[in-house]
C-alpha positions in Angstrom: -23.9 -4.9 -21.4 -20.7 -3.3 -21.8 -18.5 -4.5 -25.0 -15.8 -6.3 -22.7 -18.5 -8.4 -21.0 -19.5 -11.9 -21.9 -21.5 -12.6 -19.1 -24.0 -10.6 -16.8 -22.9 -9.5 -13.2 -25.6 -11.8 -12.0 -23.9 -14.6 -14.0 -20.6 -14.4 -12.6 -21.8 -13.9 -9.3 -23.3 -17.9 -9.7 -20.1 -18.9 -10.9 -17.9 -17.4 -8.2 -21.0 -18.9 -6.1 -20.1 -22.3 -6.8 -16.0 -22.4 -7.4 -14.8 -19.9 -5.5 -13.9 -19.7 -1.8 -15.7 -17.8 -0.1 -13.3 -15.4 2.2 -13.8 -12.2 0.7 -16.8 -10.2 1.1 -17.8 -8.9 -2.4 -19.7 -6.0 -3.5 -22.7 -7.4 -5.6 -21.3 -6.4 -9.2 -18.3 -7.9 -11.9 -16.1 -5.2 -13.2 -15.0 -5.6 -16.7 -12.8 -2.2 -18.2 -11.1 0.5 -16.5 -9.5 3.4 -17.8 -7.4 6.2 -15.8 -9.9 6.7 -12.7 -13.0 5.1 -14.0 -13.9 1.4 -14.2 -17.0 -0.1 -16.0 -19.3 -3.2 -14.6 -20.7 -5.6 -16.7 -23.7 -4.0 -17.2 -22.2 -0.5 -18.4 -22.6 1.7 -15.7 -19.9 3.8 -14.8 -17.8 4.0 -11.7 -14.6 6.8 -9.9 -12.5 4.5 -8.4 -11.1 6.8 -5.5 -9.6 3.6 -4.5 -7.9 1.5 -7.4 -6.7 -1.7 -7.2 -6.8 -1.4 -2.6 -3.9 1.4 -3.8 -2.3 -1.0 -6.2 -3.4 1.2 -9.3 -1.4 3.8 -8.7 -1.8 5.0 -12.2 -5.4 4.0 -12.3 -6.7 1.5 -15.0 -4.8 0.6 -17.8 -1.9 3.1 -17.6 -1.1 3.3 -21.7 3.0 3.2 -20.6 2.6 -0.2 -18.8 -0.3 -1.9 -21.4 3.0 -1.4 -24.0 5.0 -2.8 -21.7 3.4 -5.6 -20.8 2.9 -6.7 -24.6 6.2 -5.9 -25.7 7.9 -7.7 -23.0 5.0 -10.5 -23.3 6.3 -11.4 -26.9 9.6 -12.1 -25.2 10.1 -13.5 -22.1 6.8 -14.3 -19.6 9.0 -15.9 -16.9 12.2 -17.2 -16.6 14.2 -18.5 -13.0 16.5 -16.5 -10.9 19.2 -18.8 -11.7 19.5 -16.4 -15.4 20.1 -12.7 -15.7 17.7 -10.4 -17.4 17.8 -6.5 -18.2 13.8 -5.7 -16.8 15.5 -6.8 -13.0 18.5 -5.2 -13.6 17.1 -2.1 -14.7 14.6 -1.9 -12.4 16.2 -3.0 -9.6 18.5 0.4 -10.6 15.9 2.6 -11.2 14.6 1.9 -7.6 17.7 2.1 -6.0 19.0 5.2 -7.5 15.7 7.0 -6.2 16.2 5.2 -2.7 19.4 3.1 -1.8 21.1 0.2 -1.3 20.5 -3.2 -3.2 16.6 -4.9 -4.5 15.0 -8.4 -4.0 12.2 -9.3 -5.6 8.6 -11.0 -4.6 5.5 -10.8 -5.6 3.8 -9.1 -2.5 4.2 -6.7 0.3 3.6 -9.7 2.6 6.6 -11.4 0.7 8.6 -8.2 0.7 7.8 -7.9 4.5 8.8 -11.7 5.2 12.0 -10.9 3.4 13.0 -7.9 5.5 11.6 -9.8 8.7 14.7 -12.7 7.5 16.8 -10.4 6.8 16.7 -9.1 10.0 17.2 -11.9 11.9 19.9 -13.4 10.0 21.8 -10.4 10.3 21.8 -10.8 13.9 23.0 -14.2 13.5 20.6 -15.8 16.1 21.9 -13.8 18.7 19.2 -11.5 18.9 15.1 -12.0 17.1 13.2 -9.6 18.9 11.1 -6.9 16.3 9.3 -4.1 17.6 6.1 -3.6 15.3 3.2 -1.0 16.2 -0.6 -0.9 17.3 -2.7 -1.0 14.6 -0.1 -1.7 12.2 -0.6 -4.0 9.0 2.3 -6.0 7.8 0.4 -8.6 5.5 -1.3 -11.8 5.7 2.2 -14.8 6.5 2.4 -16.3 9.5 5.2 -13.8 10.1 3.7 -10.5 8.7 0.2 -11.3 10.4 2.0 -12.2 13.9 3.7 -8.4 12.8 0.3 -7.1 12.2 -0.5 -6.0 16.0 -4.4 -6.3 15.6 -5.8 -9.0 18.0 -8.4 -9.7 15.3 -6.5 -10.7 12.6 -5.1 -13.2 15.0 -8.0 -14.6 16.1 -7.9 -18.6 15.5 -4.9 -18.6 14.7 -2.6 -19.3 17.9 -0.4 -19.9 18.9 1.7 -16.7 17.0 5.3 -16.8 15.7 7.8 -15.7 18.6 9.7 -13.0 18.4 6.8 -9.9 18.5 6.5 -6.7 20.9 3.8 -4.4 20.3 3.9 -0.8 20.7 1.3 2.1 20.9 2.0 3.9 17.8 3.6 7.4 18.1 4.3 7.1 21.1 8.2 7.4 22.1 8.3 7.0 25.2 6.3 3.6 25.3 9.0 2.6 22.7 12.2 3.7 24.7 11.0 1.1 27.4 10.5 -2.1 24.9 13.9 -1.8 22.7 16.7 -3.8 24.3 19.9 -5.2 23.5 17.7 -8.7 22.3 16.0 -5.9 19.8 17.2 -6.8 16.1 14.3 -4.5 14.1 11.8 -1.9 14.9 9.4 -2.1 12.2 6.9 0.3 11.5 4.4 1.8 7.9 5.9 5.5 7.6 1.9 6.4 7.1 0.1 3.3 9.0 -2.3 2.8 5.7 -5.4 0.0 6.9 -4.7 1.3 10.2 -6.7 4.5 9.5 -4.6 6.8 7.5 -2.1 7.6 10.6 0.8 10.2 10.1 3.4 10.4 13.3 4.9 13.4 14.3 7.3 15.5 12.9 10.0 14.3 15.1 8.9 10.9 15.8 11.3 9.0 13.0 14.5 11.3 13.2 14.1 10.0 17.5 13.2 6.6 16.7 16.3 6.0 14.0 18.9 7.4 17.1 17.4 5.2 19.5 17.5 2.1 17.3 21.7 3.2 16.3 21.8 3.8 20.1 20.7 0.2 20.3 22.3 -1.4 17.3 18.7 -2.5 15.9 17.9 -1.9 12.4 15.2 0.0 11.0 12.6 -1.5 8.8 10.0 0.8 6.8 6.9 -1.4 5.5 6.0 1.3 2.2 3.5 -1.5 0.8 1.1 1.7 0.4 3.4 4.9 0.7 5.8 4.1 -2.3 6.0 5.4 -5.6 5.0 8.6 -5.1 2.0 7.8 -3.0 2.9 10.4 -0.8 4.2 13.3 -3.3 7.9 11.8 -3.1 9.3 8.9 -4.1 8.9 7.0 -1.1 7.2 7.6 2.4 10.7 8.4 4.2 11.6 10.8 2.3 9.0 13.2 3.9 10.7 12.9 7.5 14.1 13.0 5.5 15.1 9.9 7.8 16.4 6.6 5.9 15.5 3.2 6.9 18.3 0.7 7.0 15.1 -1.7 5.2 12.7 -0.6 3.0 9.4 -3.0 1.5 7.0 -1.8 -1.0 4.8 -3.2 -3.3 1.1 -2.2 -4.1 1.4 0.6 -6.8 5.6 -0.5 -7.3 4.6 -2.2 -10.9 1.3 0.0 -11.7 -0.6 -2.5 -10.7 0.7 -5.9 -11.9 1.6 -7.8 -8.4 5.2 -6.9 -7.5 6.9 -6.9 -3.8 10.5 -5.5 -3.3 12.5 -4.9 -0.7 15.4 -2.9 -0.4 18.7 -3.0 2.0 21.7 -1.0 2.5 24.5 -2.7 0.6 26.1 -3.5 4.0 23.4 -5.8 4.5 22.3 -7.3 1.6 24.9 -10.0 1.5 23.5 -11.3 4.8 20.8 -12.6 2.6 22.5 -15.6 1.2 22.2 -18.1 -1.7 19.8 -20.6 -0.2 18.4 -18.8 2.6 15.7 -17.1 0.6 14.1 -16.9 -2.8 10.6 -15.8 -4.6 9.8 -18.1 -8.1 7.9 -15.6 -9.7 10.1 -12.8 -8.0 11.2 -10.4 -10.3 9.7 -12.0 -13.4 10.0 -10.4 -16.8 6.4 -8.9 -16.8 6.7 -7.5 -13.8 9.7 -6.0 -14.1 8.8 -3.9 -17.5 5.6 -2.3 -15.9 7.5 -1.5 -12.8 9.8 1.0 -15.0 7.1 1.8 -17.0 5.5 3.1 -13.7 8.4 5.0 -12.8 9.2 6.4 -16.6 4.9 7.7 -16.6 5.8 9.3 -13.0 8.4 11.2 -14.2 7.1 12.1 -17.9 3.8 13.1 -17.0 4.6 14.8 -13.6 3.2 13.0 -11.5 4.7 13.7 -8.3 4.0 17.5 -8.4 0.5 16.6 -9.5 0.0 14.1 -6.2 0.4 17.3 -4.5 -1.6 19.3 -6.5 -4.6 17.3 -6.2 -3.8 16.5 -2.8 -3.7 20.0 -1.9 -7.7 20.5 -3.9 -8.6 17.3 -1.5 -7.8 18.9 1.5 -9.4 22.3 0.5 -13.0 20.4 -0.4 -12.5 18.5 2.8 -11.6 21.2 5.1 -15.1 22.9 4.0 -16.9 19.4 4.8 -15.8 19.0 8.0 -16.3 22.5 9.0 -20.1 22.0 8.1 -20.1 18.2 9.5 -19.8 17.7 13.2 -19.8 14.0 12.2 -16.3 14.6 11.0 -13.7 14.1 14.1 -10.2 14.4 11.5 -8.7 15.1 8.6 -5.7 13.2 7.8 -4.3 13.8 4.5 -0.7 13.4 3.1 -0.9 13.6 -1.1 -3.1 10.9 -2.5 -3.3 9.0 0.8 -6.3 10.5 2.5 -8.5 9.3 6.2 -11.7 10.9 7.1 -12.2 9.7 10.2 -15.6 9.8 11.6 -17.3 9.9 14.7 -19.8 7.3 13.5 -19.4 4.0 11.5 -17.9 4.6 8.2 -19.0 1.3 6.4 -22.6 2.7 5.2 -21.0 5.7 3.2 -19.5 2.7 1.2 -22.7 1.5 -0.5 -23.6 4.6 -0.6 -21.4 6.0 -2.5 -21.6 3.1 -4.7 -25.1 3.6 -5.6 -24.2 7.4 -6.8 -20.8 5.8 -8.9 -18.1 6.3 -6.6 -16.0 3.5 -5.0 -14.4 4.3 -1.8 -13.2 2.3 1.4 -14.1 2.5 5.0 -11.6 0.6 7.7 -11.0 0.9 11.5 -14.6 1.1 11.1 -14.5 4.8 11.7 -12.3 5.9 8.7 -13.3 6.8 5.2 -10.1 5.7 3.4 -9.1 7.2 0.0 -6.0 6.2 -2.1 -7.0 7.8 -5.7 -4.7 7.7 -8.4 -1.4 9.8 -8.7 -2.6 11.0 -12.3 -6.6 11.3 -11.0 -7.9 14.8 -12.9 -8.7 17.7 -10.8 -12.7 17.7 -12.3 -12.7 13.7 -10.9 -11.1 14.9 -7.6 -14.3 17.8 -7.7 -17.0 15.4 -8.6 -15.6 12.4 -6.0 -16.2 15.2 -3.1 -18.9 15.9 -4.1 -20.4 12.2 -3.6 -18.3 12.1 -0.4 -19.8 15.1 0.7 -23.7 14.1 -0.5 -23.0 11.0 1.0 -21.7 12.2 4.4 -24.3 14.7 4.8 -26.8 12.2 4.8 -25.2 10.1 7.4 -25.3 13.2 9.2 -28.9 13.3 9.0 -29.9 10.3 10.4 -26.6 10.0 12.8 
């Protein structure tokens, strides 16, 4: 077994068997240590993790900045309420804004960062207008308010009636969007990079038309960067590539290196529309969490991590490209820095096991799309052996497709 183990795979499989609810569909084997882009199962064999933490580990596995972090601050304060000042949320909350804008909250999730924005929003309006205009294939979280955002009939299945207040709209598509926002709209709401949707980049234009129409308008803009902050991209945030600002921005996922973390940013003019009493987090901005979120950004910074998303983004693409001019399986690439969609013209979801049984841990969703979301600090030999898998794996698919 592998030294951090106490029990056998097998063993906590019973466990979780017995106590644990069963609504997540697990592979077959209990992690134990991870370290940069590799983790370790309980039985010692070795794993790349070309998809850390669902995008959370956005330094990998036990980034050394954010272990020290986490113990030094651990020693000190764990958790205290909102109703006391502390210097982690203060500094944080400035190191966040100073690389985007406007004032922080903090929660512990993007579905609590999303719910936030989603108030905000409305109470902005003062009642007079609720309407928000999220997309197709969108993901917004797992609330009764972000799920009713989430405009996927199957994540609403059982669940009805839905929270009012909703209009769908076919993604990249501005002139399905000029005919659904009204003078009732308060928000258009939309993922810069639509992430469990499939890996979906709009066009170059699409955001610089959509903020005018939403000023024409008077609605407000909200950008869900759950997966495209902190560098995900190869800049700060996901805006920041269309050079258009959001008048609301959420992120969480790889915000505090992987310790759970939500925020959500507003321009100043708005944030005191979010008043004492109207909304809180308990755990929001906690001590812990607020130490490995600026031990994320100081390791970004310090080990060059944005000009190394685009590096390795850039060696991605290249092995890629060559795969899909050999694969006629392969319909599109879509790729922007470490946030990578094969999409397929088969099922995706056998490529996962198999790359699992040759070490390599990937995701498949919208069924059709193998989804990557490595590590900003992944090496360039990890990035060459994880294609390689990818590309054993997808030429056997071929094979039999």
């Amino acid at each position: 077994m592998h030294p951090a183990a106490t029990q056998t795979s097998q063993q906590t499989i019973e466990k979780f068997q017995r106590y644990v609810i069963p609504n997540y569909t697990r592979y077959p084997i209990s992690l134990v240590h991870g370290e940069g882009s590799y983790v370790w199962d309980a039985e010692g064999k070795r794993y790349l993790d070309l998809f850390p933490g669902w995008g959370c580990d956005i330094l990998g596995h036990a980034p050394p900045r954010v272990v020290k972090a986490l113990q030094e601050q651990a020693a000190h304060l764990i958790h205290i309420p909102n109703t006391w000042y502390t210097e982690a949320q203060g500094n944080f909350a400035e190191a966040l804004c100073t690389r985007s804008f406007g004032k922080a909250f903090f929660a512990n999730s993007g579905a609590e960062a999303n719910e936030a924005a989603i108030k905000l929003a409305r109470l902005h309006f003062k009642g007079d207008r609720y309407q928000i205009i999220t997309f197709q294939n969108g993901f917004h979280g797992r609330t009764f308010a972000t799920v009713t955002a989430t405009a996927q009939p199957k994540y609403h299945a059982g669940l009805g009636p839905m929270m009012p207040g909703f209009i769908y709209c076919p993604h990249n598509d501005l002139d399905a969007l000029k005919k659904l926002v009204s003078n009732q709209t308060c928000a258009i709401m939309i993922e810069p990079i639509q992430g469990e949707g499939g890996i979906n980049i709009p066009g170059d234009q699409y955001f610089s038309e959509m903020r005018a129409l939403a000023d024409k308008y008077g609605a407000l803009l909200i950008f869900d960067e759950v997966q495209t902050c902190m560098g995900r991209t190869g800049t700060w945030f996901g805006y920041q590539q269309w050079n258009v600002q959001p008048d609301i921005l959420t992120m969480a996922k790889g915000v505090a290196g992987g310790v759970a973390c939500g925020v959500m940013i507003a321009k100043s003019e708005l944030a005191g529309d979010l008043r004492p009493g109207m909304h809180a987090s308990t755990f929001g901005g906690n001590p812990i969490a607020m130490a490995a979120g600026l031990a994320t950004i100081d390791t970004i910074e310090q080990d060059k991590l944005l000009e190394k998303c685009k590096e390795n983004s850039d060696r991605f693409k290249r092995h890629l490209t060559n795969l899909a001019s050999e694969l006629s399986i392969i319909k599109e690439l879509r790729i922007r820095g470490m946030m990578i969609g094969i999409d397929l013209k088969i099922s995706g979801g056998p490529a996962v096991g198999m790359a699992l049984e040759r070490g390599v841990l990937i995701n498949s969703t919208h069924d059709t799309v193998i989804r990557l979301l490595p590590a900003l600090n992944i090496t360039s030999e990890q990035v060459d052996e994880g294609c390689a898998v990818v590309a054993e794996v997808l030429r056997q698919l071929a094979m039999t497709a």
